[in-house]
C-alpha angles and dihedrals in degrees: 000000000000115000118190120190132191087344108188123172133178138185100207109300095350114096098213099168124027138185094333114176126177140103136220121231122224110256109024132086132243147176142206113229128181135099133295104295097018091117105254091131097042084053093059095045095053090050093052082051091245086115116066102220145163121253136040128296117178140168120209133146124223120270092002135091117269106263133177107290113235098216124173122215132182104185110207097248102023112188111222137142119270086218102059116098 
């Protein structure tokens, strides 16, 4: 489960996430709607840890110890280099 709390974010001056607060709940499957610059991609980032934030986000999962979440990510125009195998 991933759990975020109070989640703000801000580039500079422009409050792009506040007070967010949900979880996700192992198992099921979910999606971020909402238009370009509504924050769907920052969220993301700050839950793979790439987006420096305020507020909690934790994985857990219930009855069991917290643990390092495995999360996989494809961002939509991802840079890499075309060598690489």
């Amino acid at each position: 489960m991933i759990q975020i709390k109070n989640l703000d974010f801000s580039y500079g001056s422009k409050e792009v996430l506040k007070g967010i607060n949900t979880q996700f709940v192992e198992g099921r499957i979910y999606g971020l709607l909402g238009p370009n610059g509504a924050g769907k991609s920052t969220l993301l980032k700050a839950v793979l840890g790439q987006r420096e934030y305020d507020g909690v986000i934790s994985f857990s999962v219930p009855g069991q110890r917290t643990r390092k979440a495995k999360i996989g990510y494809v961002p939509q125009s991802p840079a890499f280099d075309p060598g690489d195998p």
